[in-house]
C-alpha positions in Angstrom: 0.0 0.0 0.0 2.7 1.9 0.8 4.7 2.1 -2.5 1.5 2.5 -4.7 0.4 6.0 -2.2 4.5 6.9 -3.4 3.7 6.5 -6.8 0.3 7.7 -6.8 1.2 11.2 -4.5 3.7 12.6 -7.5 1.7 11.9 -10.7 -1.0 13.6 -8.6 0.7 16.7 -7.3 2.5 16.6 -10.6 -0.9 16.9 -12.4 -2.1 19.2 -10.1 0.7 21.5 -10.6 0.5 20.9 -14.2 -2.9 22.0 -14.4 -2.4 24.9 -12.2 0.2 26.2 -14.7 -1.7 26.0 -17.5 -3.9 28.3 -15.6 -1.7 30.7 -15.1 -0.4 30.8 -18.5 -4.2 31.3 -19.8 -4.2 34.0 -16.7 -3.3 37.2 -19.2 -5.3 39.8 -18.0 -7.4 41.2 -21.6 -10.4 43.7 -21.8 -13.9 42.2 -20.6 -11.6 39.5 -18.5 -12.1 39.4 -14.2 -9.0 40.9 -12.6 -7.7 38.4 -11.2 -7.5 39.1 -7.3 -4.2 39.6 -5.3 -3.2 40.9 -1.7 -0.1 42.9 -1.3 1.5 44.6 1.7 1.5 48.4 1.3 4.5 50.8 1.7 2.6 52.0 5.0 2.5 48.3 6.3 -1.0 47.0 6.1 -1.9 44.4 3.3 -4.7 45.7 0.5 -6.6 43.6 -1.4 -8.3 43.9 -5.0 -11.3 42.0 -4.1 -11.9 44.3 -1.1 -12.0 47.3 -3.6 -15.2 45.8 -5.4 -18.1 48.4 -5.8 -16.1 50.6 -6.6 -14.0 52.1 -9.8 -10.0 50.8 -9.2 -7.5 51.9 -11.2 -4.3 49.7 -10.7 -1.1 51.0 -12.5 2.1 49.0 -12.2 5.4 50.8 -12.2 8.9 50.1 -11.3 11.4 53.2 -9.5 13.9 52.7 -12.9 10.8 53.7 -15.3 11.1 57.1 -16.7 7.6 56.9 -17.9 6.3 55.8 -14.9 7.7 59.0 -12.9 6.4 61.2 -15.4 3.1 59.6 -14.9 3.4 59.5 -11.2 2.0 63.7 -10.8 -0.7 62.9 -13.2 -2.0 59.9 -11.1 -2.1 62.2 -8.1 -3.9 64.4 -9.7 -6.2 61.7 -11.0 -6.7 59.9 -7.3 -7.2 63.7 -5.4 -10.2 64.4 -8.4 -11.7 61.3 -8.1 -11.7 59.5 -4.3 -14.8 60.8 -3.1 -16.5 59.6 -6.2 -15.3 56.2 -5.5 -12.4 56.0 -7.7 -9.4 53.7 -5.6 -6.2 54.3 -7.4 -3.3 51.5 -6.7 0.3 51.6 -7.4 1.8 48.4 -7.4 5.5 48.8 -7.6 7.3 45.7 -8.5 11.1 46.7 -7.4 13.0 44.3 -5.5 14.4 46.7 -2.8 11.1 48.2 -1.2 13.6 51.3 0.1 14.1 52.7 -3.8 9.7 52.5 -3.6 9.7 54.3 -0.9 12.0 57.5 -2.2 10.5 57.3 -5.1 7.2 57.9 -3.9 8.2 60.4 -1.4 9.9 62.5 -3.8 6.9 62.5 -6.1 5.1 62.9 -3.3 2.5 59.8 -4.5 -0.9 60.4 -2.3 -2.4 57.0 -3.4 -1.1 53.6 -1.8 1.7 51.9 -2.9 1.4 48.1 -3.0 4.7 45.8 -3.1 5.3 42.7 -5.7 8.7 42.7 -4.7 8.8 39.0 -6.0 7.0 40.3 -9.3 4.1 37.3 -8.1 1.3 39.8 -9.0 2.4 41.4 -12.4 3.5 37.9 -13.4 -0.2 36.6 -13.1 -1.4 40.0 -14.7 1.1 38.9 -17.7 3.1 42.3 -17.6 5.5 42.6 -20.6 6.0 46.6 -20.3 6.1 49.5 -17.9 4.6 51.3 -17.0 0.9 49.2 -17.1 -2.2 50.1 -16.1 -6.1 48.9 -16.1 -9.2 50.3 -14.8 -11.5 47.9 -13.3 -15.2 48.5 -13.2 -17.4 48.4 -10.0 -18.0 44.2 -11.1 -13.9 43.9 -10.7 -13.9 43.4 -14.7 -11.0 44.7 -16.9 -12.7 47.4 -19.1 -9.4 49.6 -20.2 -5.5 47.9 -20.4 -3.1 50.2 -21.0 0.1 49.3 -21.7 3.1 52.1 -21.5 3.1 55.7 -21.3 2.9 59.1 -23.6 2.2 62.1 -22.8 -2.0 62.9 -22.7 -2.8 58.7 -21.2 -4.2 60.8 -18.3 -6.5 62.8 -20.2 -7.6 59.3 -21.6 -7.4 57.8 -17.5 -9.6 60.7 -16.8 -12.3 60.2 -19.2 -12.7 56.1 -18.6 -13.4 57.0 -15.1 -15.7 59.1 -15.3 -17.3 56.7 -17.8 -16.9 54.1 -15.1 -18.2 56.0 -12.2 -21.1 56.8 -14.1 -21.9 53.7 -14.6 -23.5 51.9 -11.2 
Protein backbone atom coordinates (compact mmCIF):
# COMPACT_ATOMS: atom_id res chain seq x y z
CA UNK A 1 0.00 0.00 0.00
CA UNK A 2 2.66 1.87 0.83
CA UNK A 3 4.68 2.15 -2.51
CA UNK A 4 1.52 2.47 -4.69
CA UNK A 5 0.40 5.97 -2.22
CA UNK A 6 4.54 6.86 -3.40
CA UNK A 7 3.71 6.53 -6.83
CA UNK A 8 0.35 7.66 -6.80
CA UNK A 9 1.22 11.24 -4.49
CA UNK A 10 3.67 12.55 -7.45
CA UNK A 11 1.65 11.90 -10.66
CA UNK A 12 -0.95 13.61 -8.58
CA UNK A 13 0.74 16.71 -7.30
CA UNK A 14 2.47 16.55 -10.59
CA UNK A 15 -0.90 16.94 -12.37
CA UNK A 16 -2.08 19.23 -10.10
CA UNK A 17 0.74 21.54 -10.64
CA UNK A 18 0.48 20.94 -14.23
CA UNK A 19 -2.91 22.01 -14.44
CA UNK A 20 -2.43 24.91 -12.22
CA UNK A 21 0.22 26.16 -14.72
CA UNK A 22 -1.67 25.98 -17.52
CA UNK A 23 -3.93 28.34 -15.65
CA UNK A 24 -1.74 30.75 -15.07
CA UNK A 25 -0.35 30.81 -18.52
CA UNK A 26 -4.22 31.33 -19.84
CA UNK A 27 -4.23 33.98 -16.73
CA UNK A 28 -3.29 37.21 -19.16
CA UNK A 29 -5.34 39.78 -18.03
CA UNK A 30 -7.38 41.23 -21.60
CA UNK A 31 -10.38 43.69 -21.80
CA UNK A 32 -13.88 42.16 -20.63
CA UNK A 33 -11.57 39.47 -18.55
CA UNK A 34 -12.13 39.45 -14.23
CA UNK A 35 -9.05 40.93 -12.64
CA UNK A 36 -7.72 38.44 -11.16
CA UNK A 37 -7.49 39.12 -7.30
CA UNK A 38 -4.21 39.59 -5.29
CA UNK A 39 -3.24 40.88 -1.73
CA UNK A 40 -0.12 42.92 -1.27
CA UNK A 41 1.50 44.65 1.67
CA UNK A 42 1.50 48.39 1.33
CA UNK A 43 4.47 50.81 1.67
CA UNK A 44 2.61 51.99 5.01
CA UNK A 45 2.52 48.34 6.29
CA UNK A 46 -1.01 46.98 6.14
CA UNK A 47 -1.92 44.43 3.29
CA UNK A 48 -4.73 45.67 0.52
CA UNK A 49 -6.63 43.60 -1.39
CA UNK A 50 -8.32 43.87 -5.01
CA UNK A 51 -11.35 41.96 -4.05
CA UNK A 52 -11.89 44.27 -1.11
CA UNK A 53 -12.01 47.33 -3.58
CA UNK A 54 -15.25 45.76 -5.36
CA UNK A 55 -18.11 48.37 -5.82
CA UNK A 56 -16.07 50.55 -6.61
CA UNK A 57 -13.97 52.10 -9.83
CA UNK A 58 -10.04 50.85 -9.25
CA UNK A 59 -7.46 51.92 -11.17
CA UNK A 60 -4.34 49.71 -10.74
CA UNK A 61 -1.11 50.98 -12.45
CA UNK A 62 2.11 49.00 -12.23
CA UNK A 63 5.39 50.77 -12.15
CA UNK A 64 8.88 50.11 -11.33
CA UNK A 65 11.37 53.21 -9.52
CA UNK A 66 13.94 52.69 -12.93
CA UNK A 67 10.82 53.65 -15.28
CA UNK A 68 11.10 57.10 -16.66
CA UNK A 69 7.62 56.95 -17.86
CA UNK A 70 6.31 55.76 -14.89
CA UNK A 71 7.73 58.99 -12.93
CA UNK A 72 6.40 61.16 -15.44
CA UNK A 73 3.12 59.57 -14.87
CA UNK A 74 3.38 59.50 -11.24
CA UNK A 75 2.00 63.67 -10.76
CA UNK A 76 -0.72 62.95 -13.17
CA UNK A 77 -1.95 59.89 -11.11
CA UNK A 78 -2.11 62.21 -8.09
CA UNK A 79 -3.89 64.42 -9.70
CA UNK A 80 -6.20 61.69 -11.03
CA UNK A 81 -6.67 59.92 -7.32
CA UNK A 82 -7.20 63.66 -5.45
CA UNK A 83 -10.18 64.36 -8.38
CA UNK A 84 -11.71 61.34 -8.08
CA UNK A 85 -11.66 59.53 -4.29
CA UNK A 86 -14.81 60.82 -3.10
CA UNK A 87 -16.51 59.61 -6.18
CA UNK A 88 -15.29 56.17 -5.54
CA UNK A 89 -12.39 55.98 -7.65
CA UNK A 90 -9.42 53.72 -5.55
CA UNK A 91 -6.21 54.28 -7.42
CA UNK A 92 -3.28 51.55 -6.68
CA UNK A 93 0.25 51.58 -7.38
CA UNK A 94 1.77 48.41 -7.42
CA UNK A 95 5.50 48.77 -7.63
CA UNK A 96 7.28 45.65 -8.49
CA UNK A 97 11.07 46.68 -7.36
CA UNK A 98 13.02 44.27 -5.45
CA UNK A 99 14.41 46.70 -2.76
CA UNK A 100 11.13 48.25 -1.22
CA UNK A 101 13.55 51.33 0.06
CA UNK A 102 14.05 52.72 -3.77
CA UNK A 103 9.71 52.53 -3.60
CA UNK A 104 9.74 54.34 -0.87
CA UNK A 105 12.00 57.49 -2.21
CA UNK A 106 10.48 57.30 -5.12
CA UNK A 107 7.16 57.88 -3.92
CA UNK A 108 8.23 60.43 -1.44
CA UNK A 109 9.88 62.47 -3.79
CA UNK A 110 6.86 62.52 -6.11
CA UNK A 111 5.09 62.94 -3.34
CA UNK A 112 2.50 59.81 -4.54
CA UNK A 113 -0.89 60.39 -2.27
CA UNK A 114 -2.41 57.02 -3.35
CA UNK A 115 -1.13 53.64 -1.80
CA UNK A 116 1.71 51.86 -2.92
CA UNK A 117 1.45 48.08 -3.04
CA UNK A 118 4.69 45.77 -3.07
CA UNK A 119 5.29 42.74 -5.67
CA UNK A 120 8.65 42.75 -4.73
CA UNK A 121 8.82 39.00 -6.00
CA UNK A 122 6.96 40.28 -9.29
CA UNK A 123 4.12 37.34 -8.13
CA UNK A 124 1.35 39.79 -9.03
CA UNK A 125 2.44 41.42 -12.37
CA UNK A 126 3.51 37.93 -13.43
CA UNK A 127 -0.18 36.60 -13.07
CA UNK A 128 -1.42 39.95 -14.66
CA UNK A 129 1.13 38.87 -17.67
CA UNK A 130 3.11 42.26 -17.65
CA UNK A 131 5.46 42.62 -20.59
CA UNK A 132 5.99 46.62 -20.31
CA UNK A 133 6.11 49.53 -17.93
CA UNK A 134 4.56 51.31 -16.99
CA UNK A 135 0.89 49.17 -17.15
CA UNK A 136 -2.15 50.12 -16.13
CA UNK A 137 -6.08 48.93 -16.11
CA UNK A 138 -9.17 50.34 -14.80
CA UNK A 139 -11.51 47.89 -13.31
CA UNK A 140 -15.25 48.55 -13.19
CA UNK A 141 -17.42 48.40 -10.02
CA UNK A 142 -18.01 44.15 -11.07
CA UNK A 143 -13.89 43.87 -10.73
CA UNK A 144 -13.90 43.42 -14.68
CA UNK A 145 -10.97 44.72 -16.86
CA UNK A 146 -12.67 47.39 -19.14
CA UNK A 147 -9.44 49.59 -20.18
CA UNK A 148 -5.49 47.90 -20.38
CA UNK A 149 -3.07 50.23 -21.01
CA UNK A 150 0.07 49.34 -21.73
CA UNK A 151 3.08 52.12 -21.52
CA UNK A 152 3.12 55.66 -21.30
CA UNK A 153 2.88 59.06 -23.55
CA UNK A 154 2.23 62.12 -22.83
CA UNK A 155 -2.00 62.87 -22.67
CA UNK A 156 -2.76 58.69 -21.17
CA UNK A 157 -4.21 60.75 -18.25
CA UNK A 158 -6.55 62.83 -20.18
CA UNK A 159 -7.64 59.31 -21.62
CA UNK A 160 -7.43 57.80 -17.48
CA UNK A 161 -9.61 60.68 -16.77
CA UNK A 162 -12.28 60.19 -19.20
CA UNK A 163 -12.68 56.08 -18.64
CA UNK A 164 -13.37 56.99 -15.12
CA UNK A 165 -15.65 59.13 -15.31
CA UNK A 166 -17.28 56.74 -17.76
CA UNK A 167 -16.86 54.14 -15.07
CA UNK A 168 -18.20 56.01 -12.22
CA UNK A 169 -21.14 56.80 -14.06
CA UNK A 170 -21.94 53.70 -14.56
CA UNK A 171 -23.53 51.90 -11.17
Amino acid sequence: MTSTFLRIVPSTLLGSLLLAAAGWANAAVTVGSNAPDFTLRTLNGPNMRLQEQRGKVVLVNFWATWCGPCRKEMPHLNRISDKYKSAGLVLLGVNIDEDVRNAAEVAGKLKVSFPVLLDTDKAVSKLYDLNSMPSTMVIDRSGKVRFLHRGYQDGYEDTYDQQIRELLKER
